[in-house]
C-alpha positions as CSV (number, residue, x, y, z in Angstrom):
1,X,12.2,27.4,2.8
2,X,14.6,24.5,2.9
3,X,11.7,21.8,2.9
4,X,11.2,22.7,-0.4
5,X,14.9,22.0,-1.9
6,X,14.7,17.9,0.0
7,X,14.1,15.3,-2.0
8,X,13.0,13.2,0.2
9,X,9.8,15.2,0.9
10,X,9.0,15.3,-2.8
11,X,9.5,11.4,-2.9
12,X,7.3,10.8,0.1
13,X,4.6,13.0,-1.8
14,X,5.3,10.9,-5.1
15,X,5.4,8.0,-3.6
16,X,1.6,9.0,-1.6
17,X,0.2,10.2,-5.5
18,X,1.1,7.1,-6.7
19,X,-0.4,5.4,-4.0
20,X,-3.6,6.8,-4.3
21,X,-3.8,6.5,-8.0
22,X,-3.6,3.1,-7.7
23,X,-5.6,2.1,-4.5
24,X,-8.7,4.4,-6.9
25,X,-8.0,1.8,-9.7
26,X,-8.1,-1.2,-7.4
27,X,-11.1,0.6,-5.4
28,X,-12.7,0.9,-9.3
29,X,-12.2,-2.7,-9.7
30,X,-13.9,-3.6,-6.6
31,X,-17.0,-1.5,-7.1
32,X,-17.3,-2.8,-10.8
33,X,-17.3,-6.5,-9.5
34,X,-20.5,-5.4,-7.3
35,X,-18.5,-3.7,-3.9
36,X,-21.0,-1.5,-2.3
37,X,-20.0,1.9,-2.0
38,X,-19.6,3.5,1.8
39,X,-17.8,6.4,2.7
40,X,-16.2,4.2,5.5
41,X,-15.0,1.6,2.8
42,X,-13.6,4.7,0.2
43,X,-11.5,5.8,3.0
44,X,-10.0,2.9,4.8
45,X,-9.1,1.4,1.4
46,X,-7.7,5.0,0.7
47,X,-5.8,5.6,4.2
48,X,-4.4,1.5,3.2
49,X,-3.3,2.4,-0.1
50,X,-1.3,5.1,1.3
51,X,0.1,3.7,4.1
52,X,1.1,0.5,2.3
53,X,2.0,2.5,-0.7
54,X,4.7,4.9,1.8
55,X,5.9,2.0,3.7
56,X,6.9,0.4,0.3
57,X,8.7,3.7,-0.5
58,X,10.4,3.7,2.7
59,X,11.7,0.0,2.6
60,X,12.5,0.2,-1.1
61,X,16.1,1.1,-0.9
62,X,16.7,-1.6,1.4
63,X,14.9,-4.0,-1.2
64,X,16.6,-3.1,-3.9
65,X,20.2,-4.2,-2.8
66,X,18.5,-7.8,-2.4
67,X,19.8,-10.3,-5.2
68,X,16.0,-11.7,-5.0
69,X,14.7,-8.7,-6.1
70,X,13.6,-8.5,-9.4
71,X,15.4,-5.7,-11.7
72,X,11.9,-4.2,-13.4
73,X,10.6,-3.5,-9.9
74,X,11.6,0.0,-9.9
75,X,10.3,2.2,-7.0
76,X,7.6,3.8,-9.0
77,X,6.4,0.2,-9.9
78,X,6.7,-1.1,-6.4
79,X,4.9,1.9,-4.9
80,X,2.3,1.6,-7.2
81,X,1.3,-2.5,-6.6
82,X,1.6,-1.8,-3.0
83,X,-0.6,1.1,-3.3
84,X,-2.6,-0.9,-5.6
85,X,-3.1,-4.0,-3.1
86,X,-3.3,-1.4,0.3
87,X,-6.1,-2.7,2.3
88,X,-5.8,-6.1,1.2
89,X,-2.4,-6.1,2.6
90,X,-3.8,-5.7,6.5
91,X,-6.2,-8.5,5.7
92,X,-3.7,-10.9,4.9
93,X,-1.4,-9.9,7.5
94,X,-4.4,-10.2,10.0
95,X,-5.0,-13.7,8.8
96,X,-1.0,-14.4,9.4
97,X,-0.7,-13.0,12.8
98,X,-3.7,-14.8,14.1
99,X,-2.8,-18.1,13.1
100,X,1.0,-17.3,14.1
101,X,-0.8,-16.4,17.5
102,X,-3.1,-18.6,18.0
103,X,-5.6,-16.6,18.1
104,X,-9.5,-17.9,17.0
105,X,-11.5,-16.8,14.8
106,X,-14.2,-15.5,16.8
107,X,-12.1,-14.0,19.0
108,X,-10.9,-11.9,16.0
């Protein structure tokens, strides 16, 4: 099977382990601070932290050839944070787009 020789598939699947290691440790941190627990909340904060965590992945060689980027932030490391921060990511970007919008609050 030639899916099995790409290396791209085996980075995407990296880069979605990682993702979810990390989005369990931030998701650990949450419910140890007093977060109550919902199936609904484990798996939108999982389904963020891997689709924050892939995108990251994705984007990363494009990063990387930035002179602003900072030479420790290896892929593994920048998959990981972005996995680690996943649903907080939306939120913020939420936030952004509304008040680039215009958009109220309780329209939200």
């Amino acid at each position: 099977m030639p899916w099995k020789n790409d290396p791209n598939i085996w980075g995407a699947i990296g880069a979605v382990v990682i993702s979810i290691m990390s989005g369990f440790i931030a998701m650990a941190n949450q419910l140890a601070g007093g977060q109550k627990f919902s199936w609904l909340w484990l798996a939108a904060q999982t389904v963020g932290a891997v689709l924050v965590g892939y995108l990251m992945w994705d984007a990363y060689p494009l990063l990387a050839t930035k002179t602003w980027w900072p030479e420790f932030m290896t892929m593994p490391i920048s998959v990981a944070l972005a996995g680690h921060y996943g649903g907080k990511v939306f939120s913020v970007a939420e936030k952004l787009f509304r008040r680039k919008m215009n958009i109220p609050e309780e329209l939200a």
